[in-house]
Jmol script that loads the backbone (N, CA, C; Angstrom):
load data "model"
ATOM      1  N   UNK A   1      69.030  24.325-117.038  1.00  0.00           N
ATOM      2  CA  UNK A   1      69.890  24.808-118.096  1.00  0.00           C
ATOM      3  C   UNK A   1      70.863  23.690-118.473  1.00  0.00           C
ATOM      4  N   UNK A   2      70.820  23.628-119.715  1.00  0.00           N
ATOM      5  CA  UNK A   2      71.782  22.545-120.378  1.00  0.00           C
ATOM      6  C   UNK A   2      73.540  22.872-119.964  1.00  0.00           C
ATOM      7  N   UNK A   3      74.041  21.628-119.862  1.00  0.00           N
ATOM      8  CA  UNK A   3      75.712  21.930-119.312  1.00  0.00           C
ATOM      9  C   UNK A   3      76.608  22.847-120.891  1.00  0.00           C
ATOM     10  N   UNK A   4      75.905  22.654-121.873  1.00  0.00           N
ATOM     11  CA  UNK A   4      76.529  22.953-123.407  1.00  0.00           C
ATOM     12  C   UNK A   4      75.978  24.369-122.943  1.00  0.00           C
ATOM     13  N   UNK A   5      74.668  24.745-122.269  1.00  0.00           N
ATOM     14  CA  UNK A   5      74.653  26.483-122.650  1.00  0.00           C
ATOM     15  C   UNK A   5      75.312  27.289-121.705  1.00  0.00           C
ATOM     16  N   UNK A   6      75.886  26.250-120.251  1.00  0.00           N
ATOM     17  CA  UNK A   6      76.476  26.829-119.068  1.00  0.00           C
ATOM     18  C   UNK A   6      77.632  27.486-119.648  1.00  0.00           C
ATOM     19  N   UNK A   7      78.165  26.624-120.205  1.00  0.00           N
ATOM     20  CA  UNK A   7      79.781  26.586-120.651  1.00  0.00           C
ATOM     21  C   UNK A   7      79.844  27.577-121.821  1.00  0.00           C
ATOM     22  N   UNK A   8      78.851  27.716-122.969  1.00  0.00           N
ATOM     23  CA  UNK A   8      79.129  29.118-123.992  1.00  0.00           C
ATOM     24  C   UNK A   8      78.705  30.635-122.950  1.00  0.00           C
ATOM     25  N   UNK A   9      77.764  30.398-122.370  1.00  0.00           N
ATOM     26  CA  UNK A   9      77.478  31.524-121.155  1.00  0.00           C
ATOM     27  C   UNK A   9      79.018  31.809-120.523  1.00  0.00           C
ATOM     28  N   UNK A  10      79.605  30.791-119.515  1.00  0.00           N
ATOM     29  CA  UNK A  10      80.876  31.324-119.070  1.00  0.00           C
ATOM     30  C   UNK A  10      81.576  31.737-120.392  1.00  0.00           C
ATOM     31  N   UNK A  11      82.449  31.040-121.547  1.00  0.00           N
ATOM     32  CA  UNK A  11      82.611  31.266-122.716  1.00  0.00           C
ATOM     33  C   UNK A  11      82.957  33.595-122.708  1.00  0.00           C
ATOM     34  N   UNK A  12      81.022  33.417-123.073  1.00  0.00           N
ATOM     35  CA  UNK A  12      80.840  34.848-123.151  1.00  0.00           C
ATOM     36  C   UNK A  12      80.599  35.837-121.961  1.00  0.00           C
ATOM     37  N   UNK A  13      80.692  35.149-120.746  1.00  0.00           N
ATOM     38  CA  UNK A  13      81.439  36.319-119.616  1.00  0.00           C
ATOM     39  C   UNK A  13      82.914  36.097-119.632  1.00  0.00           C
ATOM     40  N   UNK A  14      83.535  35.294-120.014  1.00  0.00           N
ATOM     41  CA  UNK A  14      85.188  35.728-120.351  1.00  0.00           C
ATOM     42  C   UNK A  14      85.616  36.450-121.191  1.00  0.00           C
ATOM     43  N   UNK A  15      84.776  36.200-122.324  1.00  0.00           N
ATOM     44  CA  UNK A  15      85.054  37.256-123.168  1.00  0.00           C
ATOM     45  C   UNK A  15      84.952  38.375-122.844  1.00  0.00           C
ATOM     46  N   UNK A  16      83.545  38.485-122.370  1.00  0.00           N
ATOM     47  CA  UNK A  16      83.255  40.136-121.945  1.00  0.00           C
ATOM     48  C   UNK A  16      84.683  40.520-120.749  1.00  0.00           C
ATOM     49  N   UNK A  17      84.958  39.956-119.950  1.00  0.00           N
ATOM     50  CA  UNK A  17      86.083  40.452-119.258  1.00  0.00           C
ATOM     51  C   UNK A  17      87.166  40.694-119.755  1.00  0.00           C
ATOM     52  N   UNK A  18      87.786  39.904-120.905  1.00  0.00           N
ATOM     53  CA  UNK A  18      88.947  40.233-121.788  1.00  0.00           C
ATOM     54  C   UNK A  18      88.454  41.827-122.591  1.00  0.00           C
ATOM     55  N   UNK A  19      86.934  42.045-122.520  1.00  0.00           N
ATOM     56  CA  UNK A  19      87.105  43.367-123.321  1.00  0.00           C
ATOM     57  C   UNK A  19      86.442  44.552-122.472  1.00  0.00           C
ATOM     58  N   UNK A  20      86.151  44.228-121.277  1.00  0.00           N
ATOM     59  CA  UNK A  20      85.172  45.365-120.218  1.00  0.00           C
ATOM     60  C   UNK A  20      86.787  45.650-119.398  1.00  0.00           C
ATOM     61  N   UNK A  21      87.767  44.458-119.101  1.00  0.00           N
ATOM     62  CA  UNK A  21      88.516  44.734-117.913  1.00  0.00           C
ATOM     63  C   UNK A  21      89.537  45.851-118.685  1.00  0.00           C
ATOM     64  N   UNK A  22      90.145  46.290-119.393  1.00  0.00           N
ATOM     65  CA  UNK A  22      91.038  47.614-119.993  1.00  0.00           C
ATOM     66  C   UNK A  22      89.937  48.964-119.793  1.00  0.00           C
ATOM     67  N   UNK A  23      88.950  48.045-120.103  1.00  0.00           N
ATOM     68  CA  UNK A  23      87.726  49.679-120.135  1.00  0.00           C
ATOM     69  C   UNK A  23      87.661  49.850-118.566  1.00  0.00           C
ATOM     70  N   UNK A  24      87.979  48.991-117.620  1.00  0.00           N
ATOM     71  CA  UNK A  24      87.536  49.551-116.559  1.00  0.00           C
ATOM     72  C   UNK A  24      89.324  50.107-116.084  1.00  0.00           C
ATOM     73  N   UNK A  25      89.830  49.635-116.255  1.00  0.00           N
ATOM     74  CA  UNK A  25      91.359  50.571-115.803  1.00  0.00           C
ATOM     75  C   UNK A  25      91.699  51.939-116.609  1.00  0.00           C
ATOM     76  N   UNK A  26      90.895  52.084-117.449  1.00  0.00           N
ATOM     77  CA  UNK A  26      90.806  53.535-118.092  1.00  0.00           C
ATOM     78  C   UNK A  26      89.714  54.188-117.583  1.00  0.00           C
ATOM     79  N   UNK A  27      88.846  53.883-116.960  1.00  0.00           N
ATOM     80  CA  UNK A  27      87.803  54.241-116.005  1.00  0.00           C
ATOM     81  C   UNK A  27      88.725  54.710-114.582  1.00  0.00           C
ATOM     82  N   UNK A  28      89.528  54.321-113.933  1.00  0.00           N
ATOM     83  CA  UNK A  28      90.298  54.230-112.744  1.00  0.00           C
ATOM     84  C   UNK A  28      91.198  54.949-112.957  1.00  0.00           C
ATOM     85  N   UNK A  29      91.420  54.986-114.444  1.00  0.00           N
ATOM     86  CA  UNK A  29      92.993  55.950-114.260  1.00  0.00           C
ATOM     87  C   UNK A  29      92.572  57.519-114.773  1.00  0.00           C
ATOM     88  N   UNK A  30      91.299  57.316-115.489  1.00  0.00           N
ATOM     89  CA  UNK A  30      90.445  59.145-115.143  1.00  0.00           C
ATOM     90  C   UNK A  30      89.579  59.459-114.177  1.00  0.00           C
ATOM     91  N   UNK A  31      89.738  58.788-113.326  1.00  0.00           N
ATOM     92  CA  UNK A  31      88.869  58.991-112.263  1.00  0.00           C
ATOM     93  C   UNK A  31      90.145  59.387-111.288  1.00  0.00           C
ATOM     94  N   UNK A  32      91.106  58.768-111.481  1.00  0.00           N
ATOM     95  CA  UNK A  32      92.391  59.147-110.368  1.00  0.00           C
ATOM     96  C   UNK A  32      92.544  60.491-110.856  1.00  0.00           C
ATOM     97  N   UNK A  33      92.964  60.525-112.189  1.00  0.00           N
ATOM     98  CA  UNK A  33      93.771  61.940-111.991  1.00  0.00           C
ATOM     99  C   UNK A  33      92.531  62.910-112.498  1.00  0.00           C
ATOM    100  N   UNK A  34      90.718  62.913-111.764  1.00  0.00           N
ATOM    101  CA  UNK A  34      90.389  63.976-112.122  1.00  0.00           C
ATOM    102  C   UNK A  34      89.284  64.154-113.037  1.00  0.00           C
ATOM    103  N   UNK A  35      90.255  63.575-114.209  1.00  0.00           N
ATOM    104  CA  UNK A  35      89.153  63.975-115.509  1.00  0.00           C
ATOM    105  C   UNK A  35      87.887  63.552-115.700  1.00  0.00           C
ATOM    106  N   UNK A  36      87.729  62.518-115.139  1.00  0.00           N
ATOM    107  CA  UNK A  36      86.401  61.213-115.168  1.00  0.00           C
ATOM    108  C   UNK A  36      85.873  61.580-113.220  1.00  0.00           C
ATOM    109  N   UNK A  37      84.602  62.095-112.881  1.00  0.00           N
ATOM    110  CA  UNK A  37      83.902  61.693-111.781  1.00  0.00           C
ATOM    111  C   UNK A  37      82.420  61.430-112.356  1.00  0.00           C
ATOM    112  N   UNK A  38      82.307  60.547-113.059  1.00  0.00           N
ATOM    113  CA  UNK A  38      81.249  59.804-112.838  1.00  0.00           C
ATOM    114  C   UNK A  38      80.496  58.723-112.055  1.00  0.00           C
ATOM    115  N   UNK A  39      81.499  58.537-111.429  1.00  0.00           N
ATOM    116  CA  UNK A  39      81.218  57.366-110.403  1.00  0.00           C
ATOM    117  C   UNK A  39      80.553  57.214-108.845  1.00  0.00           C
ATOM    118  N   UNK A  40      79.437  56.734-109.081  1.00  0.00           N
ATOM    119  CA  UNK A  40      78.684  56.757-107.779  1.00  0.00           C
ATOM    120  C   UNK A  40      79.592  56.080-106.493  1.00  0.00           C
ATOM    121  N   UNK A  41      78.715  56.747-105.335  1.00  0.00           N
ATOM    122  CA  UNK A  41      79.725  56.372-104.104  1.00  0.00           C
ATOM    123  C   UNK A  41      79.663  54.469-104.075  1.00  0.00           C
ATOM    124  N   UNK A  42      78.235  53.936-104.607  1.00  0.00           N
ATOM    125  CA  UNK A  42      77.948  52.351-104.398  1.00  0.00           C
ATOM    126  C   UNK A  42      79.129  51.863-105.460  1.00  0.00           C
ATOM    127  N   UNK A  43      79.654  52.304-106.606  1.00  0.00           N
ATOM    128  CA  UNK A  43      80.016  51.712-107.172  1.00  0.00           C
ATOM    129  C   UNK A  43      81.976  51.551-106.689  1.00  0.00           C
ATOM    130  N   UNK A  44      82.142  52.887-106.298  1.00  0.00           N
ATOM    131  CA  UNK A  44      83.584  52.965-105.878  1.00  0.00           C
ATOM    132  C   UNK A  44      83.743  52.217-104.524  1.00  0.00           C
ATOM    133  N   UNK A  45      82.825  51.534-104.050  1.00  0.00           N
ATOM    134  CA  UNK A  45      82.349  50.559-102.567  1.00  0.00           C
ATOM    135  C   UNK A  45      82.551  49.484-103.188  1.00  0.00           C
ATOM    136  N   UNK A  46      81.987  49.367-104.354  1.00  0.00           N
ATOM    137  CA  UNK A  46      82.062  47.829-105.272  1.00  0.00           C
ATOM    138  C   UNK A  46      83.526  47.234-105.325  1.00  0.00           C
ATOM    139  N   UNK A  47      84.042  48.384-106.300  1.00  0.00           N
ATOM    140  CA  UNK A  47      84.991  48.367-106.700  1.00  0.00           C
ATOM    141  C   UNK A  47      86.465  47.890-105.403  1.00  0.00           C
ATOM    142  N   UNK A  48      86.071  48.336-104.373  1.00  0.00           N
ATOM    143  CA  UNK A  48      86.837  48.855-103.763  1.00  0.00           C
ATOM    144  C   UNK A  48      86.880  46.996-102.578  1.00  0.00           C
ATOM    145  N   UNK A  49      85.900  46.519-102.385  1.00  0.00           N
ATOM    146  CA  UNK A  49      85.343  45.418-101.995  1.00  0.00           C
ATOM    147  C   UNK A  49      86.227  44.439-103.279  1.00  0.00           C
ATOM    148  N   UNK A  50      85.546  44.123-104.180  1.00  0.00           N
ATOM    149  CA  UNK A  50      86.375  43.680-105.212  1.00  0.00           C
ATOM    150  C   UNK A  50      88.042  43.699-105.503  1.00  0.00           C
ATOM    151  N   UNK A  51      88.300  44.376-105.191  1.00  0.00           N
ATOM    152  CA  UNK A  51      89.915  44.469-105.438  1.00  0.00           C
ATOM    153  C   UNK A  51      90.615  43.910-103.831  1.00  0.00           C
ATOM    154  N   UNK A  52      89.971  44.153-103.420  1.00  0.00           N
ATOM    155  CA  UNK A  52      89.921  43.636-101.684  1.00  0.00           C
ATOM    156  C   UNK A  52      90.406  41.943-101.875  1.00  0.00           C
ATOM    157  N   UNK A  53      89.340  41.615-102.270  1.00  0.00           N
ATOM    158  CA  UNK A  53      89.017  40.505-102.307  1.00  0.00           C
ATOM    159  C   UNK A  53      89.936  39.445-103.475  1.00  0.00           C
ATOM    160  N   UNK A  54      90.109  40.115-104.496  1.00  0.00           N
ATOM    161  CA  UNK A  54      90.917  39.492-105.485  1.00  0.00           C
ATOM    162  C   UNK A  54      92.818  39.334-104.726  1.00  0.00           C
ATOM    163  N   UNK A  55      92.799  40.895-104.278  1.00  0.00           N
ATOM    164  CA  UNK A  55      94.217  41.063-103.563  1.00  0.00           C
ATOM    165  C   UNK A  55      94.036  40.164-102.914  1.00  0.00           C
ATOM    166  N   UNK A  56      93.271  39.635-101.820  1.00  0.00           N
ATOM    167  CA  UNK A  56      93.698  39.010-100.545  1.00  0.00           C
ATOM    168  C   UNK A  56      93.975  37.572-101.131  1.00  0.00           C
ATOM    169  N   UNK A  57      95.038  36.944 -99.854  1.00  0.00           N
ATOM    170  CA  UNK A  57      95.288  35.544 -99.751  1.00  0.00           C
ATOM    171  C   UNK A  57      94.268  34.627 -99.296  1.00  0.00           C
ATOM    172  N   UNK A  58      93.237  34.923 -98.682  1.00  0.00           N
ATOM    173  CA  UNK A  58      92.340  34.116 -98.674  1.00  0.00           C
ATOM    174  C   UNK A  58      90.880  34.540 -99.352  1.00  0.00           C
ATOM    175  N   UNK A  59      90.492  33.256 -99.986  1.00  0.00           N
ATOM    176  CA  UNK A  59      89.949  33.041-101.025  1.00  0.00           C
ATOM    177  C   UNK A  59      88.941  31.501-100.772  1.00  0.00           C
ATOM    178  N   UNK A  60      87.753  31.646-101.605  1.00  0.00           N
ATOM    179  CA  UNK A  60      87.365  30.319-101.108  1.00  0.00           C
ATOM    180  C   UNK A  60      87.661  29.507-101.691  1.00  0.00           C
ATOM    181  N   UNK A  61      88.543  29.614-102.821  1.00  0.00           N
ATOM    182  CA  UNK A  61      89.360  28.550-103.525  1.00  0.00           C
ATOM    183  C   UNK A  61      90.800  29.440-103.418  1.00  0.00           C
ATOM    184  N   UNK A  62      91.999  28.686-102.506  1.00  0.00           N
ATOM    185  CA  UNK A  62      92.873  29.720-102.971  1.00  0.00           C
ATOM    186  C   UNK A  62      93.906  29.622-104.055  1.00  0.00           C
ATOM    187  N   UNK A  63      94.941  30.471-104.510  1.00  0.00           N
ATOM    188  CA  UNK A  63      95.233  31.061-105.671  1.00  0.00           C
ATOM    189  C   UNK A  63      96.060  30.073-105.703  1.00  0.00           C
ATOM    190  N   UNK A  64      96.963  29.121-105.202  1.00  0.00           N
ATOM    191  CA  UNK A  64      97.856  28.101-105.093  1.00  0.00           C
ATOM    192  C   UNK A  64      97.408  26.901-105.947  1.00  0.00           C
ATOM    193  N   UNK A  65      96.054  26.818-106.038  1.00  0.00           N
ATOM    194  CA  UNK A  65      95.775  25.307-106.307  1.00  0.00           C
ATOM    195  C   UNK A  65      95.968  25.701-108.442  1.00  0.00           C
ATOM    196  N   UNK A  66      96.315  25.048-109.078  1.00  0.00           N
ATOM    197  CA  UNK A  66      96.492  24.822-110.209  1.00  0.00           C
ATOM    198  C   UNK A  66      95.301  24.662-110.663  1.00  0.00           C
ATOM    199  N   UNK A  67      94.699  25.541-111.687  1.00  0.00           N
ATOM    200  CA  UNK A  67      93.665  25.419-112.572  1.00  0.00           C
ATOM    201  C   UNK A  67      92.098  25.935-112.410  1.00  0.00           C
ATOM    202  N   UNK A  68      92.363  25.820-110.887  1.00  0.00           N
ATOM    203  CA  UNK A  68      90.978  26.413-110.280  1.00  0.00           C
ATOM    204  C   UNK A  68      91.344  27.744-109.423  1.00  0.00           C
ATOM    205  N   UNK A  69      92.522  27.872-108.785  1.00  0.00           N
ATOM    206  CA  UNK A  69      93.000  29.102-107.788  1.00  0.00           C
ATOM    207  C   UNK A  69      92.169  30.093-108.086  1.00  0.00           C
ATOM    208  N   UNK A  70      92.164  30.372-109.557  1.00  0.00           N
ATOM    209  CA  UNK A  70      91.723  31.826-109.875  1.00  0.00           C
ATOM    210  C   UNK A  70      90.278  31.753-109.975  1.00  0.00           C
ATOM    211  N   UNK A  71      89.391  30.889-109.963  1.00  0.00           N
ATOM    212  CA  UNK A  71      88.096  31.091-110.777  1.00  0.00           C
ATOM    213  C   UNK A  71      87.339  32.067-109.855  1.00  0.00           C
ATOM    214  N   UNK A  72      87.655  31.708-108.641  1.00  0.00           N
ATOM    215  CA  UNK A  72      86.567  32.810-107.654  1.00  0.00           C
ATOM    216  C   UNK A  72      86.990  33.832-108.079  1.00  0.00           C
ATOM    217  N   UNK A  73      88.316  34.119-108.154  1.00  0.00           N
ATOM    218  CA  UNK A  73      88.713  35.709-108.542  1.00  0.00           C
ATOM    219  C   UNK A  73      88.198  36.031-109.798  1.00  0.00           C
ATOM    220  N   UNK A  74      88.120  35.535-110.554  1.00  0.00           N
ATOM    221  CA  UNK A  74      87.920  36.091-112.296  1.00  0.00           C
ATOM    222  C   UNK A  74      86.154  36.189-111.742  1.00  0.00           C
ATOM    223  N   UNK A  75      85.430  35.112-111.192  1.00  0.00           N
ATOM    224  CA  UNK A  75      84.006  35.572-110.979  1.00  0.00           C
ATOM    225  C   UNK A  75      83.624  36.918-110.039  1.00  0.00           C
ATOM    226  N   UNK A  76      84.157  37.157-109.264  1.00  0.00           N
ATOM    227  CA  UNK A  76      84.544  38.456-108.520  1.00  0.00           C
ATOM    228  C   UNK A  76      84.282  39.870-109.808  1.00  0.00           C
ATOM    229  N   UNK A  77      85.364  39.478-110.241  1.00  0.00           N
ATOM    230  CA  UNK A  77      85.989  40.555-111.625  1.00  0.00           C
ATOM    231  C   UNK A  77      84.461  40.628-112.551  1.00  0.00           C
ATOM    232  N   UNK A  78      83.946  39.316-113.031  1.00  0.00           N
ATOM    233  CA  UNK A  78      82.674  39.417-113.845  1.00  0.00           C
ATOM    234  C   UNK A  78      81.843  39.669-112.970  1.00  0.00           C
ATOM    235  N   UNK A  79      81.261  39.865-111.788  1.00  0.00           N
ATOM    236  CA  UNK A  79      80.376  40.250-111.339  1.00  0.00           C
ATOM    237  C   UNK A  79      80.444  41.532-110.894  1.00  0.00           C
ATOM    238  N   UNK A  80      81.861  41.583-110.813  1.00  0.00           N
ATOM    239  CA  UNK A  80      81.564  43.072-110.645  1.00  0.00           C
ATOM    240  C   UNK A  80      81.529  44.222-111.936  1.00  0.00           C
ATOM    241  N   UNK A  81      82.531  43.674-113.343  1.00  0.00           N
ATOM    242  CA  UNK A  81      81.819  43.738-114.259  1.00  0.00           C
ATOM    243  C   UNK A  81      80.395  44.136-114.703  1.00  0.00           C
ATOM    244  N   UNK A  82      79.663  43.002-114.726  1.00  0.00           N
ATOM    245  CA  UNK A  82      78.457  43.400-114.443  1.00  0.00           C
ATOM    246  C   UNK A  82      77.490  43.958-113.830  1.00  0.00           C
ATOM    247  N   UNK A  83      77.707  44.298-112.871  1.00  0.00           N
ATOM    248  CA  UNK A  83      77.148  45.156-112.016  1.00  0.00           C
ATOM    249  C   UNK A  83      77.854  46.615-112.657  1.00  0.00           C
ATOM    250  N   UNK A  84      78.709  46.875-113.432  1.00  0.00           N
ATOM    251  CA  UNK A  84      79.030  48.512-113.416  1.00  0.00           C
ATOM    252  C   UNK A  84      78.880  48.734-114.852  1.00  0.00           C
ATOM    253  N   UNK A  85      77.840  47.959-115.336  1.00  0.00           N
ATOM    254  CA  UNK A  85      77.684  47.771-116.780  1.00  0.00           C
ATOM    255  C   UNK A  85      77.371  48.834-117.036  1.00  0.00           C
ATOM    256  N   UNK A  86      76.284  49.982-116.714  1.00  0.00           N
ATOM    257  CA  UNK A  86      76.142  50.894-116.999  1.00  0.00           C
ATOM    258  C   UNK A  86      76.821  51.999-116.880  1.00  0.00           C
ATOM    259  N   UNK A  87      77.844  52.143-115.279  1.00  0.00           N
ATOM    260  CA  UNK A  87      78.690  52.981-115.725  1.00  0.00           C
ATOM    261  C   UNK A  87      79.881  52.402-116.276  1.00  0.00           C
ATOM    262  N   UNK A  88      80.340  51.349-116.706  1.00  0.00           N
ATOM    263  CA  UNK A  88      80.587  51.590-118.248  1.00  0.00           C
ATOM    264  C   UNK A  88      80.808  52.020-119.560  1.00  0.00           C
ATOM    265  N   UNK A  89      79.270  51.827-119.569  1.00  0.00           N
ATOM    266  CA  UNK A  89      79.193  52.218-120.839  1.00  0.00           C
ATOM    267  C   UNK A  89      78.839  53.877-120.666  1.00  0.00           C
ATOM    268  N   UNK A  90      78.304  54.772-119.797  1.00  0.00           N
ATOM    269  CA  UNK A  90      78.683  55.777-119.587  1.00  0.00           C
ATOM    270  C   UNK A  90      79.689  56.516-119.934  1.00  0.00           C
ATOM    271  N   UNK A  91      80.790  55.409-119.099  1.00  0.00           N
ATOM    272  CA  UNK A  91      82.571  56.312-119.410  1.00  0.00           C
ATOM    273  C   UNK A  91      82.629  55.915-120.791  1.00  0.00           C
ATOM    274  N   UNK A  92      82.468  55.036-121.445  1.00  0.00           N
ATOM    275  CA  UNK A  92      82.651  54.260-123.167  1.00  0.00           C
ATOM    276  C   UNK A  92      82.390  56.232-124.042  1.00  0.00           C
ATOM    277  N   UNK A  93      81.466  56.270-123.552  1.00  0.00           N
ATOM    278  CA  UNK A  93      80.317  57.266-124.182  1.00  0.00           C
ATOM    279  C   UNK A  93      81.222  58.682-123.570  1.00  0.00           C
ATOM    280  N   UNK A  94      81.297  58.867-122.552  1.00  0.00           N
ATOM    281  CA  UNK A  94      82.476  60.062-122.131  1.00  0.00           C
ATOM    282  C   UNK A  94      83.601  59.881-122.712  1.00  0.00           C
ATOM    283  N   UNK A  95      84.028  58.747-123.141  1.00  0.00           N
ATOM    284  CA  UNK A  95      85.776  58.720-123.653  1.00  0.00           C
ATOM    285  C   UNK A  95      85.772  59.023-124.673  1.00  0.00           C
ATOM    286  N   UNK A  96      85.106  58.289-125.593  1.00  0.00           N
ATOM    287  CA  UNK A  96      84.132  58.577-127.093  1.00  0.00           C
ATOM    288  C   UNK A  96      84.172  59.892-127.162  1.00  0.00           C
ATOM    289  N   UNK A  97      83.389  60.570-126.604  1.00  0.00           N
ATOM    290  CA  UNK A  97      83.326  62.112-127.061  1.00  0.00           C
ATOM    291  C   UNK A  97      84.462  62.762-126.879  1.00  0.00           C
ATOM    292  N   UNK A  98      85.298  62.938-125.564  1.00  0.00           N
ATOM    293  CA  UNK A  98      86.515  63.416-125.637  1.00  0.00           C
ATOM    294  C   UNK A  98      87.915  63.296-127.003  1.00  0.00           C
ATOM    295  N   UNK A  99      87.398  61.855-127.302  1.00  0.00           N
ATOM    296  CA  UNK A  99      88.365  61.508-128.824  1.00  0.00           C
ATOM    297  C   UNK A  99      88.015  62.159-129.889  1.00  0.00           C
ATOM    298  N   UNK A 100      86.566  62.150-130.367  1.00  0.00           N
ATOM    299  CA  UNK A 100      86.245  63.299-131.140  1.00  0.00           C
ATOM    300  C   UNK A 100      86.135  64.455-131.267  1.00  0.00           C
ATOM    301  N   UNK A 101      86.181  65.269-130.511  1.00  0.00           N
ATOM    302  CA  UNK A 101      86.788  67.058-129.937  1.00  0.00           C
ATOM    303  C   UNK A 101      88.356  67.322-130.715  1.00  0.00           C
TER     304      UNK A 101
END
end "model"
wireframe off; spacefill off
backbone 0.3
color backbone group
């Protein structure tokens, strides 16, 4: 793979995180209080691993170093992203309908 298609690829998993990561804290905050159980037990394991991991101080790059600290974490975030793509777009599709009612 060419280094020009690596870099629009990352590019468009940042993007997708600037617009999946609000969808997933509105996923978390109807799932807390209730309204939203769509969520499989693997995925709230995901999730739950993931936030683990972003919280903690150790990191295989850690959060101190300038410019790079975060990248493991933001890849964390897109992979796990991706992996809950479908429920997702599930809740997208549950929130959706609730707005139109």
């Amino acid at each position: 793979m060419k280094v020009s298609t690596r870099f629009f690829e990352l590019l468009r998993m940042i993007g997708r995180l600037w617009t999946d990561l609000p969808l997933l804290f509105r996923l978390l905050k109807a799932w807390k209080n209730g309204s939203y159980r769509g969520l499989s037990v693997r995925t709230l394991a995901s999730l739950t691993a993931a936030l683990i991991y972003v919280l903690s101080p150790v990191d295989l790059m850690p959060d101190f170093i300038p410019g790079i600290g975060l990248i493991d974490d933001a890849a964390v975030l897109v992979f796990l992203l991706h992996s809950m793509a479908q429920d997702l777009a599930a809740f997208r599709v549950w929130e959706q309908s609730r707005t139109q009612v």
